[in-house]
N, C-alpha and C positions, 0 to 999 in steps of 0.2 A: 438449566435453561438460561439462566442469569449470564452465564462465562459464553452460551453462542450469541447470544443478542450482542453482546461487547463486542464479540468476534467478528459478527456482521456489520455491524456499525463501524469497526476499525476499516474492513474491507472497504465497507461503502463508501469511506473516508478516503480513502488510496485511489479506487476508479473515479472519485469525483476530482482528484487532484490530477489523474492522469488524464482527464477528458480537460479539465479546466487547460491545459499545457497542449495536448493536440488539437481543438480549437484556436489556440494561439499559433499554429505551425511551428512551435517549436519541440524539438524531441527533447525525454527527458536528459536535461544534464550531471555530471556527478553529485553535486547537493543533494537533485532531487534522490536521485535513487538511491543513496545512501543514506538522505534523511528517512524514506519510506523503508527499505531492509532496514534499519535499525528498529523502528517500529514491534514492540513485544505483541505477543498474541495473550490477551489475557486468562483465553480457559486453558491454555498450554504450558505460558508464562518462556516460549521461546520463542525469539527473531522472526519475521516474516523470512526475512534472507532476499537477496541481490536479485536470484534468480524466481522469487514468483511475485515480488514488487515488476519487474519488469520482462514478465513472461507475457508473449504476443502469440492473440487468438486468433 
């Protein structure tokens, strides 16, 4: 239970930095998105990855 709360909390972390950046009209730039795919998952202890940091719903 401990490892999804971390996990939701990192997620939550990631949409609030991706709303905080499309509120500003800018898209993410290289930092951002490879600061957030670096990002570990802690109940998995693997990378979020490039592709679900910056996967569009």
């Amino acid at each position: 239970m401990r490892d999804k709360i971390c996990e939701i909390t990192m997620e939550n972390a990631l949409l609030r930095e991706g709303a905080r950046l499309a509120e500003a009209a800018l898209p993410f730039a290289v930092p951002e998105g490879e600061a957030g795919s670096a990002a570990v998952s802690s109940s998995t202890g693997t990378q979020y990855g490039l592709a679900r940091v910056c996967r569009v719903r």
